[in-house]
N, C-alpha and C positions, 0 to 999 in steps of 0.2 A: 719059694713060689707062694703067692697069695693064695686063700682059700677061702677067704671069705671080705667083703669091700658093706662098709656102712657107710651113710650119713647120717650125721648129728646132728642136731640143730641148738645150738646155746643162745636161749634167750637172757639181753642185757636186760636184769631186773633188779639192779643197783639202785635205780633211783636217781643213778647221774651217769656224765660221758665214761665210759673206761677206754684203756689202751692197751690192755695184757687181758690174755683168757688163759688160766691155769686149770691143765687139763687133768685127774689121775684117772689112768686106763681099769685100773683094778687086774688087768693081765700085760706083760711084759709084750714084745714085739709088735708093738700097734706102731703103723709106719700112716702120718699124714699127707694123703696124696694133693690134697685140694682144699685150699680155703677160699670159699666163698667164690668156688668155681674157677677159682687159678692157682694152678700149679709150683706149689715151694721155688723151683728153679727156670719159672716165668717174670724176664723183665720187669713184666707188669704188676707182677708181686708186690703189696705195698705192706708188706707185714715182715717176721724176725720171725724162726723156727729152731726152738731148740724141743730136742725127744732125749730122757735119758729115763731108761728102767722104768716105763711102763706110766712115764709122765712126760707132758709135754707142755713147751709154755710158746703160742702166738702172741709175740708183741707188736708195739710197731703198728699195732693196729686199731683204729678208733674208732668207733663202735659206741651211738649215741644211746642215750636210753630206752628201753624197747625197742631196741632193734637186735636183729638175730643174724647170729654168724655161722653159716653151715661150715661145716669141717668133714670132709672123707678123707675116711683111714682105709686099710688095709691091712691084713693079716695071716698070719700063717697057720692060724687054729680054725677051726672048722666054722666055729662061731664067733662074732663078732663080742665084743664085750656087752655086757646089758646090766651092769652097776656099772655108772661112769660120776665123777666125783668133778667139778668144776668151781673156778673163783674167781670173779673179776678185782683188777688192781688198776690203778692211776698212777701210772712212774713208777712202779713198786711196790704202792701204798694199797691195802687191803681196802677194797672198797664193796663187798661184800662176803658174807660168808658161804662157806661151800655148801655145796648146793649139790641134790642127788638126782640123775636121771636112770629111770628103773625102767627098761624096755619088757619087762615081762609082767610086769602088772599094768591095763589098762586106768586108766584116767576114769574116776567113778563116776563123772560128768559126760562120759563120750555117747553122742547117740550112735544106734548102730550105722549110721550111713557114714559118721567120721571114724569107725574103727574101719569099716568097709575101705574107705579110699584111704586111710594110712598102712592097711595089708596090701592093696592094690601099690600105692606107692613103693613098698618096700618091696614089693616082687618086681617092677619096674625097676628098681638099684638092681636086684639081683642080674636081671636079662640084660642091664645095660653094660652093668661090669662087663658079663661074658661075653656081649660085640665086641668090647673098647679090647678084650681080651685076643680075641680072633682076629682083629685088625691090626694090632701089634703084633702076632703071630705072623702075620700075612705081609707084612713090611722086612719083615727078619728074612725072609727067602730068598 
């Protein structure tokens, strides 16, 4: 059973197109619900999922320069991961170096009205997981 649902946001800052986002969780059972708002086993899926031991690789998926790919996961730890290790590739090809998102240290530059609406946002993930929770719940009877 999940216990805890993030979103992430991975900004393309290669420099050029990429087509692969290499994810590492830094914790084992991180399960991806949602790229870029659709579902791993939605038709409309225009990407490649593979998750093996606390890594995960979105191919399949092109992704212009500065442009950003939300990804929500899902997990059985109470807390979401907050060292996440990321690297974009072109067909395989390394096209930047990995790169760290550190959710527990603020951004030295953030005013307080942008840490404000990014706490507000992340407790909005939080409340929404648990509809999206109780509505599945609510379909199972």
């Amino acid at each position: 059973m999940a216990r805890s649902f993030k979103t992430y946001k991975f900004k393309n800052d290669s420099g050029t197109k990429a087509n692969d986002l290499h994810i590492i969780w830094g914790i084992t059972s991180v399960e991806i619900i949602g790229v870029d708002g659709i579902k791993p086993d939605d038709p409309k899926a225009d990407y490649s999922l593979s998750e093996t031991g606390g890594k995960s690789d979105i191919g399949e998926h092109e992704v212009a320069k500065g442009e950003t790919v939300k990804v929500r996961v899902k997990t059985p730890h109470l807390v979401p991961p907050k060292r996440v290790r990321y690297q974009w590739t072109f067909d395989g090809k390394a096209i930047s170096k990995f790169a760290t998102i550190a959710f527990e240290d603020p951004d030295e530059d953030d005013t307080p009205e942008e840490v404000a609406v990014r706490r507000f946002e992340e407790r909005m993930d939080v409340l929404s997981d648990r509809l999206e929770m109780l509505i599945d719940m609510n379909r199972l009877r």
